[in-house]
C-alpha positions as CSV (number, residue, x, y, z in Angstrom):
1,X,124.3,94.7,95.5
2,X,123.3,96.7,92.4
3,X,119.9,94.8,91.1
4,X,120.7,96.0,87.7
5,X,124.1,94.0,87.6
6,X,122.5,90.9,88.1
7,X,122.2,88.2,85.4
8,X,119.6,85.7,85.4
9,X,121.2,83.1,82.8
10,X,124.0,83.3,85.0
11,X,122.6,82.6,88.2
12,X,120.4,79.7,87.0
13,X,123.1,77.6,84.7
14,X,122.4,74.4,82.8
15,X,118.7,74.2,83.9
16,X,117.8,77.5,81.4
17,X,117.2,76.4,78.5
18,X,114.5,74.4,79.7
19,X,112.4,77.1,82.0
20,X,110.8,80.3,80.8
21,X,111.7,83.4,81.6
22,X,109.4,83.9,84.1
23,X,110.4,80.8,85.9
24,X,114.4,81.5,85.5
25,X,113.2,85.0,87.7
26,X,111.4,82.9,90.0
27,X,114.4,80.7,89.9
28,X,116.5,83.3,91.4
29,X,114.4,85.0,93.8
30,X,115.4,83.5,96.9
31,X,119.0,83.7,96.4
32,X,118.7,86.9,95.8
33,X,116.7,88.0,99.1
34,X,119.2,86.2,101.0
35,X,121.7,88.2,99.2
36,X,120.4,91.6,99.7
37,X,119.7,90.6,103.4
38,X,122.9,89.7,103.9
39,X,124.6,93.3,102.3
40,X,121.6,95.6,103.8
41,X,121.1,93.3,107.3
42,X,117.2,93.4,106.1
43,X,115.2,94.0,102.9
44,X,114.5,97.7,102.4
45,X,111.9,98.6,100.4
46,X,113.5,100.5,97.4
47,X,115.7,97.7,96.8
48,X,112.5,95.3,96.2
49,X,111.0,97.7,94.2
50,X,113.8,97.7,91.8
51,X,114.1,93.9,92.0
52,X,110.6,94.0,91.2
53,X,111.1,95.6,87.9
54,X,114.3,93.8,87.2
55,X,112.8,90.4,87.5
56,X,109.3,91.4,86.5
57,X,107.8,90.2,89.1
58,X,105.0,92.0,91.4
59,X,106.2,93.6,94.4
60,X,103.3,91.5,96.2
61,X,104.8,88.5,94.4
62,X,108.6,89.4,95.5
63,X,106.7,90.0,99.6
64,X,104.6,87.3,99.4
65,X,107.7,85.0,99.1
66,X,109.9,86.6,101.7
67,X,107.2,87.4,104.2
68,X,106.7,83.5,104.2
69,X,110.2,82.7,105.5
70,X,111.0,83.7,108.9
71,X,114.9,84.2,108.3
72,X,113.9,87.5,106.4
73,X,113.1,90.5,107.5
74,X,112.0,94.0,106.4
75,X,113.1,96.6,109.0
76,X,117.1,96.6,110.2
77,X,118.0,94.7,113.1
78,X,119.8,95.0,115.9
79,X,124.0,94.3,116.1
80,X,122.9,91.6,118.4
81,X,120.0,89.2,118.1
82,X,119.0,87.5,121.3
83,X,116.7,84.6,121.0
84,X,114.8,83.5,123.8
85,X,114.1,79.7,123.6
86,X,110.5,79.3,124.4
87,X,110.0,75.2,123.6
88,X,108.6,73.4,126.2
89,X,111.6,72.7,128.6
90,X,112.7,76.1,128.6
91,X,109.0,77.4,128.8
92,X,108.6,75.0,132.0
93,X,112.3,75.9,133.6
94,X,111.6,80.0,133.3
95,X,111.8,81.0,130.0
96,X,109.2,83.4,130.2
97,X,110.8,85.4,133.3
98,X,114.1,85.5,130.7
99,X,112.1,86.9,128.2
100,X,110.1,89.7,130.7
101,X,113.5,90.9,132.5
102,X,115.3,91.0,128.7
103,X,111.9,93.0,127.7
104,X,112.3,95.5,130.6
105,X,115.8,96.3,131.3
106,X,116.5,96.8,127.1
107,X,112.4,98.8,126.9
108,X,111.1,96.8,124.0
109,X,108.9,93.8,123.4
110,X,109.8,90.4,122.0
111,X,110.3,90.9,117.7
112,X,111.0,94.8,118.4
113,X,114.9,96.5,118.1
114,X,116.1,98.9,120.3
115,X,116.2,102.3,118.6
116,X,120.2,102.7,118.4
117,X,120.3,99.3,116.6
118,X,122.2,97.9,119.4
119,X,119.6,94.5,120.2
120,X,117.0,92.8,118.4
121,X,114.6,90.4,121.1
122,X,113.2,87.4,119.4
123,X,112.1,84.0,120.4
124,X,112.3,80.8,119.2
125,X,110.5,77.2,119.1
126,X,113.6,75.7,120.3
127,X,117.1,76.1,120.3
128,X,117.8,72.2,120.8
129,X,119.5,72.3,123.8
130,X,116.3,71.4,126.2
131,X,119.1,70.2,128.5
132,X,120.6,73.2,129.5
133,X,116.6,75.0,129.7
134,X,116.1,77.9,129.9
135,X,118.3,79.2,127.1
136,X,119.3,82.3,124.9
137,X,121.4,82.6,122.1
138,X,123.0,85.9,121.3
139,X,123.8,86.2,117.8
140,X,124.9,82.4,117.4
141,X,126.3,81.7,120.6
142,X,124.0,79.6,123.1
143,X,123.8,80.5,126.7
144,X,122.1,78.3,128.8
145,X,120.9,77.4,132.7
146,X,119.7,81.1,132.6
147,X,119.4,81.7,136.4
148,X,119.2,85.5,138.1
149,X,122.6,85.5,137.9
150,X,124.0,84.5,134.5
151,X,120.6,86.7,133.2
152,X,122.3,89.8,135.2
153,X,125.9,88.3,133.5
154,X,124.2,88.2,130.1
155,X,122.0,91.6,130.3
156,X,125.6,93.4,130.7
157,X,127.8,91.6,128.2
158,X,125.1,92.7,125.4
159,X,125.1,95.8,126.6
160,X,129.4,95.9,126.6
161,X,129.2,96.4,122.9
């Protein structure tokens, strides 16, 4: 995504007349992190800082706003994301032992991404399937009744890729 390419009166339609300039930037803020998220797989830096100047906005303004959602994030991630469901039926059904193993046998800590890119470890309030506690999702598929062995089962089909 090329910052400079973007149009604001394009992005905000109908409504524009009616907002000032400073509120048509504002306007389009969000779109545009999901945007560059979703070409970069985080939100580097540099590319802020232009955005910055291109919507002139403050760089603390343009952080301030994405550091508030937790569906952004400023270093890359992994090819997988593996979220360990830590709500209370999973916490009570072994959750945390999940979470430990996943922690050991990959060498990083929960919101950390292995150095080859290959797994990002997170977890999550709930993954609304309390049912089938404790539970993982990797990327967007759920995997639940996490015993020993579907964890061993699960440790080597992220590790397959």
């Amino acid at each position: 995504m090329k910052i400079e390419d973007i149009n604001v009166n394009e992005k905000i339609g109908n409504v524009g007349h009616v907002l000032s300039e400073n509120d048509k930037n504002k306007g389009i803020l969000i779109p545009t992190l999901h945007r560059i998220q979703e070409e970069c797989g985080y939100l580097p830096e540099d590319v802020l800082k232009n955005l910055s100047r291109k919507l002139n906005l403050s760089l603390a303004e343009i952080y301030s706003v994405a550091s508030f959602y937790k569906q952004f994030h400023f270093t890359p991630r992994g090819k997988k994301v593996v979220k360990v469901c830590t709500g209370t039926a999973c916490h009570v059904r072994g959750a945390q032992k999940v979470l430990e193993t996943l922690e050991e046998e990959f060498k990083i800590k929960e919101g950390e991404t292995t150095k080859d890119l290959a797994l990002t470890l997170e977890t999550v309030g709930c993954v609304g399937c309390c049912g089938l506690a404790p539970v993982a999702a990797v990327n967007e598929a759920v995997v639940g009744d996490i015993g020993p062995k579907k964890l061993r089962e699960l440790i080597g089909e992220i590790r397959e890729e």
